[in-house]
FILUMVO-912679 format. One line per field, with one value per atom (N, C-alpha, C): x, y, z. Coordinates in pm, whole numbers, plus 50000, padded with zeros to 5 digits. Layout:
BEGIN
x = c(X; ...) $
y = c(Y; ...) $
z = c(Z; ...) $
***
This chain:
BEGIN
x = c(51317; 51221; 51121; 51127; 50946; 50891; 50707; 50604; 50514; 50415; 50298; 50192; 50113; 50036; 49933; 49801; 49707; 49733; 49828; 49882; 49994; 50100; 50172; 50338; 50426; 50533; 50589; 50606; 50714; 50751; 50849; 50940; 50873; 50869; 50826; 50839; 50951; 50948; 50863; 50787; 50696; 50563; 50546; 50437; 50317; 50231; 50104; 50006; 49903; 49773; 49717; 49550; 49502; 49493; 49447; 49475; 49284; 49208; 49055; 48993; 49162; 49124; 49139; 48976; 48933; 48980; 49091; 49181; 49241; 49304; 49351; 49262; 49147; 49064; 48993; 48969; 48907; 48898; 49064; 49142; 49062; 48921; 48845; 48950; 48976; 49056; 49078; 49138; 49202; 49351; 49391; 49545; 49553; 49656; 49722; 49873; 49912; 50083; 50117; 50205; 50238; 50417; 50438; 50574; 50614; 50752; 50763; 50928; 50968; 51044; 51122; 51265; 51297; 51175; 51122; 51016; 50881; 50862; 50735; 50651; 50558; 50439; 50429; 50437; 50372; 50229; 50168; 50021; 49947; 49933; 49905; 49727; 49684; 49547; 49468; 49548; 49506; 49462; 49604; 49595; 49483; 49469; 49376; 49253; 49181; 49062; 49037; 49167; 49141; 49114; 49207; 49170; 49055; 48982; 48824; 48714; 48784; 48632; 48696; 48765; 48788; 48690; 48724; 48606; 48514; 48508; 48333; 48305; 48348; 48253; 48275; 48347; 48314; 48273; 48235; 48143; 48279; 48392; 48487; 48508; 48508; 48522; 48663; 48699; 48801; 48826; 48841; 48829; 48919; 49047; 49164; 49152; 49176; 49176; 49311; 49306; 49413; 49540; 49535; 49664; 49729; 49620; 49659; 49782; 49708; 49768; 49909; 49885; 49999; 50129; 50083; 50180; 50249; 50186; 50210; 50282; 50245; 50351; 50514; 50544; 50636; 50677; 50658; 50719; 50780; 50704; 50750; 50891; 50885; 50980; 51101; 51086; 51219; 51264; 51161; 51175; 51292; 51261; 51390; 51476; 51474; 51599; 51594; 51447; 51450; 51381; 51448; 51359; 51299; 51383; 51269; 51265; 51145; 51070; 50921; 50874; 50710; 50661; 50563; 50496; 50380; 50340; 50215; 50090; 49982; 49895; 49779; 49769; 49657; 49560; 49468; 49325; 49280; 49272; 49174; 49053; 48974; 48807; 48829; 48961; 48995; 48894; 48985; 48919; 48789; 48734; 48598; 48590; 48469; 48390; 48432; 48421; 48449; 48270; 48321; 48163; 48214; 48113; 48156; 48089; 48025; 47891; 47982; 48029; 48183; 48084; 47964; 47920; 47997; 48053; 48104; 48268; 48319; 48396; 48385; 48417; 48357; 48489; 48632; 48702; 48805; 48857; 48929; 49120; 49187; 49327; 49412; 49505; 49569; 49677; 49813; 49959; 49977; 50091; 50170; 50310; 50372; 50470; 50578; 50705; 50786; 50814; 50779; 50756; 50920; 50928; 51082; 51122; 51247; 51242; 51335; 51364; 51398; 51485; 51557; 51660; 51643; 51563; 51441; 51511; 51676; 51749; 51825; 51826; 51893; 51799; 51697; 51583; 51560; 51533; 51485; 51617; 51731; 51843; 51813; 51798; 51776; 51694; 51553; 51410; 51359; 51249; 51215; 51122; 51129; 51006; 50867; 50780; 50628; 50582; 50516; 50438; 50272; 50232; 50075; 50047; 49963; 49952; 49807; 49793; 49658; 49544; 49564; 49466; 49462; 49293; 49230; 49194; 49194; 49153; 48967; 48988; 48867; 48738; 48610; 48536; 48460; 48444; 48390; 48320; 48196; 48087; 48102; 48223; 48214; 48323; 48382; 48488; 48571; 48491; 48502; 48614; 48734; 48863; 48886; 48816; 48844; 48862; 48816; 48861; 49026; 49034; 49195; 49222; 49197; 49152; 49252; 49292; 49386; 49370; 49241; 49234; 49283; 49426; 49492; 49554; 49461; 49447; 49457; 49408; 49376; 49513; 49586; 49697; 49808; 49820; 49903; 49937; 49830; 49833; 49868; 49829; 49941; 50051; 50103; 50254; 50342; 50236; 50276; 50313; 50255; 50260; 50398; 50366; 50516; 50630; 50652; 50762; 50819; 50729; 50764; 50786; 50754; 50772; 50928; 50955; 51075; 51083; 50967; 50966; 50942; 50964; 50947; 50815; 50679; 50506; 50487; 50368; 50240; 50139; 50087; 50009; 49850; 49759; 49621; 49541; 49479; 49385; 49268; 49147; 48957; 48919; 48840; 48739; 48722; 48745; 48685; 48874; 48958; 49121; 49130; 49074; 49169; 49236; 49315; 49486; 49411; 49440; 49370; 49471; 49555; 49658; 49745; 49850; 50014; 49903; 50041; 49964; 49990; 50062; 50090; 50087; 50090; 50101; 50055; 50028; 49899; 50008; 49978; 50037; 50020; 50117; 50114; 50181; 50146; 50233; 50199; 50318; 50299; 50367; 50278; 50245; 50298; 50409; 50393; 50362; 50464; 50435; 50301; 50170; 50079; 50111; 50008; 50022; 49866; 49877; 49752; 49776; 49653; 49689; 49505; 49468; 49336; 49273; 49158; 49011; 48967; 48956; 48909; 48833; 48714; 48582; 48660; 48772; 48858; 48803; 48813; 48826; 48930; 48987; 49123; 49096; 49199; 49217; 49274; 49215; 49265; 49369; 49504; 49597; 49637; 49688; 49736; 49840; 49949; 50022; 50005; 49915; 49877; 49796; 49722; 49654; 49755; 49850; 49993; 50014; 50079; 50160; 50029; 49886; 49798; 49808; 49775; 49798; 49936; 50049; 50200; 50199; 50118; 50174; 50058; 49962; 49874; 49921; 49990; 50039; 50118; 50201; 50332; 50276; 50163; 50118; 50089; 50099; 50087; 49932; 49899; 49756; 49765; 49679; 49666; 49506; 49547; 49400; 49395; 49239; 49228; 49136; 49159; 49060; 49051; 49023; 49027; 49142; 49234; 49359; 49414; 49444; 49481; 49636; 49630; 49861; 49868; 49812; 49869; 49841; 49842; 49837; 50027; 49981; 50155; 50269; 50255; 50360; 50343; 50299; 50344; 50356; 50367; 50398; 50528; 50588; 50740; 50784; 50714; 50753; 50630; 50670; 50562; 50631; 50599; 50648; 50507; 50538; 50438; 50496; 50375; 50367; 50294; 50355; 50268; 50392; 50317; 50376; 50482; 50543; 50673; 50780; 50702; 50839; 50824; 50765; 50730; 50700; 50797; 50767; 50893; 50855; 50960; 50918; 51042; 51051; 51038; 50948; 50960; 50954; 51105; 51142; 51165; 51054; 51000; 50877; 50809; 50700; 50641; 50632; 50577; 50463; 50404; 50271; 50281; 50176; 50194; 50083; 50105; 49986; 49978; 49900; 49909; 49961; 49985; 50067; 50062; 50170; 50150; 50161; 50070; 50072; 50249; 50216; 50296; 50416; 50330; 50393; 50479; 50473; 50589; 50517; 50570; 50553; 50628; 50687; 50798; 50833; 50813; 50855; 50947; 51029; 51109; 51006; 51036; 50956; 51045; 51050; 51112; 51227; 51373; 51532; 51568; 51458; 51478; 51571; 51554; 51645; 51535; 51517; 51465; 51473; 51333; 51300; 51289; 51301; 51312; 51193; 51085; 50940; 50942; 50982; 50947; 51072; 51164; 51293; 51204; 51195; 51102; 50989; 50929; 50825; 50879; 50962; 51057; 51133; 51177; 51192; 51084; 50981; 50851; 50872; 50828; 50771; 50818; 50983; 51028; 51038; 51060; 51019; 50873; 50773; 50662; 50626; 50707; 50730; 50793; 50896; 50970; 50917; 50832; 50710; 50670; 50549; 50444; 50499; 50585; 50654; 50699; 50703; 50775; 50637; 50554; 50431; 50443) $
y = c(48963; 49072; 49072; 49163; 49201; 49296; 49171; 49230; 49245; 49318; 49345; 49217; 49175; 49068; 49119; 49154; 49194; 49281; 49354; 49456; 49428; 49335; 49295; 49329; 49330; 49358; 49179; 49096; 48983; 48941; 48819; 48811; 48719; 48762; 48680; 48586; 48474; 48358; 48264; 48325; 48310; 48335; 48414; 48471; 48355; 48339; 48251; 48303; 48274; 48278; 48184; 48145; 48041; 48005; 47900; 47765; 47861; 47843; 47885; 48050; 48125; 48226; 48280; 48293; 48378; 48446; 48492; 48540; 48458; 48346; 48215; 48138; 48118; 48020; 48076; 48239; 48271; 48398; 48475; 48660; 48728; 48666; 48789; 48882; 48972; 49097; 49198; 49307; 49382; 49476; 49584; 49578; 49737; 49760; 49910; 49919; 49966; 49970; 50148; 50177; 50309; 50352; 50461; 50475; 50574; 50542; 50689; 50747; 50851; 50860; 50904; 50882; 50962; 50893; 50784; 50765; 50836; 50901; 50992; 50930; 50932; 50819; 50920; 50939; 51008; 51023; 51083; 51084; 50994; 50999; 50897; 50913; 51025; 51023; 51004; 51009; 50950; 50861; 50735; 50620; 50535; 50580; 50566; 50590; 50652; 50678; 50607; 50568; 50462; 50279; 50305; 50118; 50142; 50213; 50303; 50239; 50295; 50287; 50124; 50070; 49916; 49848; 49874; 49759; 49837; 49946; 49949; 49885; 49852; 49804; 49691; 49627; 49458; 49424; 49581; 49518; 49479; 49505; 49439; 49489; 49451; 49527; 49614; 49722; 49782; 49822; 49790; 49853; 49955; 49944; 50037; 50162; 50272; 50384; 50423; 50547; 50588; 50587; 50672; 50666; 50545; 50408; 50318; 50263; 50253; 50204; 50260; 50387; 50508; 50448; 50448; 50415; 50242; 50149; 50002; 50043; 50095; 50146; 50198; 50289; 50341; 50222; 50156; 50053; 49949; 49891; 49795; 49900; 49999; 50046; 50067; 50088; 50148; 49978; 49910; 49759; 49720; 49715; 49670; 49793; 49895; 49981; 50057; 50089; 50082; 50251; 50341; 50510; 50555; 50518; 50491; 50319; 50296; 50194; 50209; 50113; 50093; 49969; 49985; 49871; 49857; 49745; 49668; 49619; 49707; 49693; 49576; 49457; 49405; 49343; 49368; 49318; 49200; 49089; 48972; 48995; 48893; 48902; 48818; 48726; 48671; 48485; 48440; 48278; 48259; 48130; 48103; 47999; 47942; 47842; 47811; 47694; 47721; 47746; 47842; 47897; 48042; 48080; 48242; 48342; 48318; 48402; 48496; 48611; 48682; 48700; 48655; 48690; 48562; 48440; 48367; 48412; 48518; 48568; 48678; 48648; 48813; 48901; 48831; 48907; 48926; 49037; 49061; 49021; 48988; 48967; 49086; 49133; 49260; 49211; 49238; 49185; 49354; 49380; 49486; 49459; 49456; 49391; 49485; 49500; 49579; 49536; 49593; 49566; 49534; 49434; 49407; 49528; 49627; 49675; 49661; 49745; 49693; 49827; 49775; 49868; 50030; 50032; 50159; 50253; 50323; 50415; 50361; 50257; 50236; 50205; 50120; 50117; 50268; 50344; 50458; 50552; 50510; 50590; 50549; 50419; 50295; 50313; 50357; 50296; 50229; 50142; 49980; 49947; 49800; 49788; 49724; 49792; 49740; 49633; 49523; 49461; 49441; 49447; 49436; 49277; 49243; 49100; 49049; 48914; 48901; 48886; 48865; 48842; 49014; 49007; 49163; 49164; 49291; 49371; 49304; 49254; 49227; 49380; 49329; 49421; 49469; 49589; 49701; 49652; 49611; 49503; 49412; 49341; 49203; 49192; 49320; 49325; 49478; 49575; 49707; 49745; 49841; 49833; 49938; 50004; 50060; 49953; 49886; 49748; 49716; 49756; 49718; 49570; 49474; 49346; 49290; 49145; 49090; 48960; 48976; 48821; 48885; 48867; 48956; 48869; 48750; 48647; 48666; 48821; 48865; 48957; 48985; 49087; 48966; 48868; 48792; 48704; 48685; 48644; 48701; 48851; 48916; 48903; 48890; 48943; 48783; 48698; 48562; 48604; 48630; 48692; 48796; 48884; 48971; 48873; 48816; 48730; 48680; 48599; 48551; 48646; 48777; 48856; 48942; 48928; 48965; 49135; 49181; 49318; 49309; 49429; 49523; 49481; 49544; 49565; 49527; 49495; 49458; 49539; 49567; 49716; 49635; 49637; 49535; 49606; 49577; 49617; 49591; 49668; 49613; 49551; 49507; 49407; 49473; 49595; 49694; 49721; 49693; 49698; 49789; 49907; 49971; 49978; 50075; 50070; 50057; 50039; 50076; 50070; 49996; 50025; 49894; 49933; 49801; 49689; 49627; 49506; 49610; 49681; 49768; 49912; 49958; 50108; 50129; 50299; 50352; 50390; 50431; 50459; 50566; 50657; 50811; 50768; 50863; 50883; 51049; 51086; 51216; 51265; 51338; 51364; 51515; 51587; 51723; 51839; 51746; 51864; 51818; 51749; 51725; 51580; 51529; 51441; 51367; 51234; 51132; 51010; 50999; 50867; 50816; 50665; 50627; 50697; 50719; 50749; 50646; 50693; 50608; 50498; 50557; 50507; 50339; 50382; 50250; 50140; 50127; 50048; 49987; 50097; 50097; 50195; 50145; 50184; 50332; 50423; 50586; 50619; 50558; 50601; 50696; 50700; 50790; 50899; 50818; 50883; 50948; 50862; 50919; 51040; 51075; 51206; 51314; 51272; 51372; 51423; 51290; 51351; 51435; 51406; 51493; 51658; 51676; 51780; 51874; 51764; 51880; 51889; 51806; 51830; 51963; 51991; 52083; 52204; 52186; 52364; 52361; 52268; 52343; 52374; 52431; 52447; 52373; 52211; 52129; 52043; 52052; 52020; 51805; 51756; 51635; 51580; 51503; 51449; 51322; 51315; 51121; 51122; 50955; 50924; 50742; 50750; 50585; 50566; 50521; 50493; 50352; 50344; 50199; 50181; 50041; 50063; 50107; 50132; 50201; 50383; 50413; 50542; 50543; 50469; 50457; 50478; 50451; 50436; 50526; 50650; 50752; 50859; 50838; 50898; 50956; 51080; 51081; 51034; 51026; 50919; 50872; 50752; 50702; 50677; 50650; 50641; 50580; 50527; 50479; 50485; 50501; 50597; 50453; 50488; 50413; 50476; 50411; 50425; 50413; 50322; 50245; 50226; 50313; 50344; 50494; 50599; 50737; 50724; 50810; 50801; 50725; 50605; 50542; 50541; 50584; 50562; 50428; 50485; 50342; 50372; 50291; 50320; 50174; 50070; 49965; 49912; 49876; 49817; 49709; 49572; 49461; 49385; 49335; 49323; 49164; 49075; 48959; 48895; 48833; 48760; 48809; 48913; 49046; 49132; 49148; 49198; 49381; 49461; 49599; 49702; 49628; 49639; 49649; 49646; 49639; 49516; 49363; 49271; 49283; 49423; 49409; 49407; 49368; 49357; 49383; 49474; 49557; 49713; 49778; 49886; 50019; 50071; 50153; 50272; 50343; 50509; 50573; 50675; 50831; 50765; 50788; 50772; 50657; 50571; 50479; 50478; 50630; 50630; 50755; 50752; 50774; 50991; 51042; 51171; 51262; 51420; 51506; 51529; 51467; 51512; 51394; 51278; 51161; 51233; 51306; 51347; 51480; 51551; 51686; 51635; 51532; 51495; 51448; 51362; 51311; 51386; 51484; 51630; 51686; 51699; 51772; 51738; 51518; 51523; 51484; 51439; 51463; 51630; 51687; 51887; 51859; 51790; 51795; 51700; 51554; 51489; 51546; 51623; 51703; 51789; 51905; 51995; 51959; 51859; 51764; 51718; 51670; 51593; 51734; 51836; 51931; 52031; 52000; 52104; 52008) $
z = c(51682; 51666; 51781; 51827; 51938; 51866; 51925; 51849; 51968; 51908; 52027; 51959; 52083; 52026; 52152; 52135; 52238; 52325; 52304; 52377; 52476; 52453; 52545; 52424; 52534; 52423; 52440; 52325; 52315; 52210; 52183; 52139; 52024; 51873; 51846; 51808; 51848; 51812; 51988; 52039; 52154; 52107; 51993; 51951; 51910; 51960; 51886; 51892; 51781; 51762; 51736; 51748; 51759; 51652; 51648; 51473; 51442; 51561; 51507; 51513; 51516; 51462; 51331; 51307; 51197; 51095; 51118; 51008; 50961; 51040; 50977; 50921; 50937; 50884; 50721; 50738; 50646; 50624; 50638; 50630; 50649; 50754; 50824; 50883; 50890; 50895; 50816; 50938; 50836; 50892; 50830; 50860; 50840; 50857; 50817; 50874; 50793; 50805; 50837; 50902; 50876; 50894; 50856; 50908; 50987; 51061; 51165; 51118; 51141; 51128; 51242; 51291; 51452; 51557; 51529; 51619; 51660; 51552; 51511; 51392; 51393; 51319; 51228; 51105; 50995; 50957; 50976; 50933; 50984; 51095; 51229; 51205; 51280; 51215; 51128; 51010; 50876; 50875; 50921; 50924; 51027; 51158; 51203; 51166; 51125; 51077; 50968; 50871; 50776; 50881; 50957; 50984; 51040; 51134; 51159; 51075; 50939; 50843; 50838; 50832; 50745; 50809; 51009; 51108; 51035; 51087; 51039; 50941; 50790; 50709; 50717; 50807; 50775; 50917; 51010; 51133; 51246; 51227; 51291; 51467; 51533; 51687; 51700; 51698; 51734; 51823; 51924; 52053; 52115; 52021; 52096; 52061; 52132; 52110; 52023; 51990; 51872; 51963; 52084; 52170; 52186; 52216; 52251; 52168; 52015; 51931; 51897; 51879; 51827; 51996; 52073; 52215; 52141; 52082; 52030; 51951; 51868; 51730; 51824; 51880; 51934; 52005; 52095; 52149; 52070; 51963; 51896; 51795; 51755; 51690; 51798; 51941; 52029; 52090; 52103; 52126; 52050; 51887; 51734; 51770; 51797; 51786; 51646; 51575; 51475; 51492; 51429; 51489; 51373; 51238; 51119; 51032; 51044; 51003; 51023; 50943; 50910; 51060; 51087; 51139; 51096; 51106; 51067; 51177; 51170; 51238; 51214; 51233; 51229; 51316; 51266; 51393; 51308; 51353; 51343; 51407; 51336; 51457; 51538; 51503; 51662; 51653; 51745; 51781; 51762; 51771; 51743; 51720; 51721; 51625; 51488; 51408; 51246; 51225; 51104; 51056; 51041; 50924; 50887; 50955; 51069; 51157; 51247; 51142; 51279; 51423; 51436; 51596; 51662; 51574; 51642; 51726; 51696; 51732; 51837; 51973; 52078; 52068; 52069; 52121; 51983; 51942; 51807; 51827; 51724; 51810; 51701; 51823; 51815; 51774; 51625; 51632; 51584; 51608; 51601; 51558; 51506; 51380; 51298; 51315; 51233; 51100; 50995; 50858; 50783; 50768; 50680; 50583; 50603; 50534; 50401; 50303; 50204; 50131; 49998; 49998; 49923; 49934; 49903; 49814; 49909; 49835; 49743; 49684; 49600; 49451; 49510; 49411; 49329; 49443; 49356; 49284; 49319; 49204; 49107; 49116; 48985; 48861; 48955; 48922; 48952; 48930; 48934; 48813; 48773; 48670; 48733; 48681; 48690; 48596; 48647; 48521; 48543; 48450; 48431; 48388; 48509; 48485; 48441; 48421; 48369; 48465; 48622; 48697; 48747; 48743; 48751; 48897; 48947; 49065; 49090; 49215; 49216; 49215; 49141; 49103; 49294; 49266; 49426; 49482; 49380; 49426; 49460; 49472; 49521; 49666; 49631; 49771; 49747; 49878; 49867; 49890; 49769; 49778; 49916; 49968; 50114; 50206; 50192; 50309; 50283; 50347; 50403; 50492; 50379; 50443; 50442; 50555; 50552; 50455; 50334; 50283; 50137; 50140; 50018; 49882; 49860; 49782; 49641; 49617; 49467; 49470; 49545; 49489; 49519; 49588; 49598; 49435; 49417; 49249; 49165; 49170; 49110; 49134; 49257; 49273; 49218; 49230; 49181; 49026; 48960; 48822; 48810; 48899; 48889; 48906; 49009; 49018; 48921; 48807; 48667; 48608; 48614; 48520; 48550; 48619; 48732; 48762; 48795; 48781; 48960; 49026; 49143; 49191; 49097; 49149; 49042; 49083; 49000; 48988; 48899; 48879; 48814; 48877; 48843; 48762; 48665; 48567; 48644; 48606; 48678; 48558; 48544; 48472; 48323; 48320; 48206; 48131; 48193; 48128; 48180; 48295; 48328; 48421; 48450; 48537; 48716; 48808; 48918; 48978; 49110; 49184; 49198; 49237; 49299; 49363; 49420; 49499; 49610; 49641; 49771; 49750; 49647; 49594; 49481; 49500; 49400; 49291; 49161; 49066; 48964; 48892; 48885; 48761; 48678; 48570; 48489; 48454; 48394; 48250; 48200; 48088; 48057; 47953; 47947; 48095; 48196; 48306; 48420; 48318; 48388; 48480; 48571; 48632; 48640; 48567; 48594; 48684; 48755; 48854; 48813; 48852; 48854; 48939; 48894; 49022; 49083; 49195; 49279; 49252; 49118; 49081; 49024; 49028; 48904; 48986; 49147; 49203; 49316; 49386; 49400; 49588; 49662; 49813; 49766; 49856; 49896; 49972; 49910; 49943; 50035; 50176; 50257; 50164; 50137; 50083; 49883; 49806; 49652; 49751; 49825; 49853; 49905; 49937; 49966; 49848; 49772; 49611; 49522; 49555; 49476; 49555; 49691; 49733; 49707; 49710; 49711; 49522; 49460; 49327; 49277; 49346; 49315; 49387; 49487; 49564; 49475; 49440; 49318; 49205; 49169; 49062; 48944; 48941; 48852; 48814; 48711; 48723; 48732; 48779; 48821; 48774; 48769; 48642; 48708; 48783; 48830; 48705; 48687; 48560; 48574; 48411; 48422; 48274; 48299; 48190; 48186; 48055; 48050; 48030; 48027; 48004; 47895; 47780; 47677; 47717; 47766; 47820; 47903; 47935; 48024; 47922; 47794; 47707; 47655; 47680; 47566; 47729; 47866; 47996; 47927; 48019; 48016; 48123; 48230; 48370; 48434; 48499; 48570; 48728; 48814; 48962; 49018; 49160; 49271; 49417; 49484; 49610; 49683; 49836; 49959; 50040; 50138; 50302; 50301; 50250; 50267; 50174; 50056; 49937; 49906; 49984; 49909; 49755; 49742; 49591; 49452; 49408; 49381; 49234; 49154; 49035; 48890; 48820; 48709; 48580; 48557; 48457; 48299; 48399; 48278; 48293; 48201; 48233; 48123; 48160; 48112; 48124; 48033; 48010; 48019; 48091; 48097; 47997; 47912; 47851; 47702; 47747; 47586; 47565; 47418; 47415; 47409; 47473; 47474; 47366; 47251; 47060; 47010; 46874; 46796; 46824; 46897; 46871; 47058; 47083; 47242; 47350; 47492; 47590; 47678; 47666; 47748; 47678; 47766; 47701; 47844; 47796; 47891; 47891; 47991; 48012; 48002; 47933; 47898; 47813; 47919; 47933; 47984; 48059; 48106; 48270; 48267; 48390; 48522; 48622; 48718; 48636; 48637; 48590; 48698; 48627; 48741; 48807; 48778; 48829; 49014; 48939; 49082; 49187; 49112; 49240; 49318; 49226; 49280; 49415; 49322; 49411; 49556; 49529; 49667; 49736; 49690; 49799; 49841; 49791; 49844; 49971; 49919; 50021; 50159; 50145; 50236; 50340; 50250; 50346; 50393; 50323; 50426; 50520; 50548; 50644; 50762; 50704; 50833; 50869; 50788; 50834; 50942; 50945; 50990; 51124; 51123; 51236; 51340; 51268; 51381; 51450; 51373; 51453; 51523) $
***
């Protein structure tokens, strides 16, 4: 594989970073992934302006311009031979001193990274199952879910949890039991035609792509409800699905509860038919016609 590391293209089993940088010592960072398709970045500005706000709120130095980056992205994808795939953008605050004083850090470190991909079209003929585990979404106040940080300690525990549970994602509850987002993707479920996903207020990152499926599901005339819902809301859904960068919109068609139980004694329960619904397919044509839109202005 070649990766970009400070702006250079190499190979990464050449690739190093320092033992006393900052992201290693203590996931000062932060990240953003995106995808291209044909070698065209999908919602490129988006994404930029999101890793934007991330330095800004943790003060982080960004120095590269959008071209710069968007030019890294394209190289590392024609580098693998890869014309659709995701890459992975992350900025460290870079070497230093030990100590948490990021002024101990002047210079930030750049990796640019093609994201492993995975068997996506087959998952979603399928479905996949979700489980709800017992470690909660850390609370806003203590670590702002717009930070797109690389110290991803609290969703990793989830996914530790999913693993035992042998499901796909992990879908995190906030402090109060309700639903908020994946360890990697936001989460939708619909009701009689309608469509509910969490509010923001839950505690939860602003999805590039959940603001797609809210926009194309509102031109098609469908009403969409953010709120605050718990997993028992999920069980009376006729489908549920989840959205990011890197799975569009992927179907789920189980969902398990780790710890407690999802009443009446169970902790597993199927959605609808148990088999992938016409709303997440609809949706996945949308939004493929508006990827190809997008890409052709």
């Amino acid at each position: 594989m070649k990766i970009i590391l400070d702006g250079h293209l190499v190979d990464a089993r050449q690739a190093r970073v320092s033992v006393f940088d900052h992201s290693f010592l203590y996931g000062d960072g932060i990240y953003e992934t995106v995808r291209a398709y044909d070698y065209r970045v999908f919602h490129w500005p988006e994404h930029f302006r999101r890793l934007k706000r991330s330095s800004r709120r943790i003060h982080l130095k960004c120095p590269w311009s959008s071209s710069f980056l968007l030019d890294g992205i394209i190289r590392v994808l024609r580098a693998n031979r890869t014309p659709e795939g995701s890459v992975r953008i992350t900025i460290s605050r870079g070497p230093g001193p030990l100590g948490l004083d990021p002024s101990l850090c002047p210079k930030p470190t750049l990796v640019m990274l093609l994201h492993p991909e995975r068997p996506i079209q087959a998952f979603r003929r399928t479905g996949v199952s979700i489980g709800i585990p017992e470690v909660r979404r850390n609370h806003p106040r203590c670590l702002d879910p717009q930070i797109k940080s690389n110290n991803s300690l609290n969703t990793i525990l989830a996914r530790m949890e999913g693993k035992a549970m042998r499901v796909f994602e992990t879908v995190l509850l906030n402090l109060d039991g309700d639903l908020t987002e994946g360890t990697t993707s936001n989460i939708f479920f619909a009701r009689k035609s309608e469509i509910f996903t969490p509010a923001l207020s839950c505690g939860l990152l602003e999805g590039i792509t959940r603001e797609s499926v809210i926009r194309l599901s509102r031109a098609a005339g469908r009403k969409v409800h953010e709120g605050h819902y718990t997993p028992m809301d999920l069980k009376s859904a006729d489908e549920i699905f989840l959205s990011s960068t890197t799975l569009e919109i992927m179907p789920v068609v189980r969902v398990k509860r780790a710890g407690a139980a999802l009443g009446e004694g169970r902790r597993c329960f199927i959605v609808g038919t148990g088999q992938p619904g016409p709303l997440s397919r609809e949706l996945q044509n949308s939004f493929r016609t508006y990827v190809q839109k997008e890409l052709c202005l």
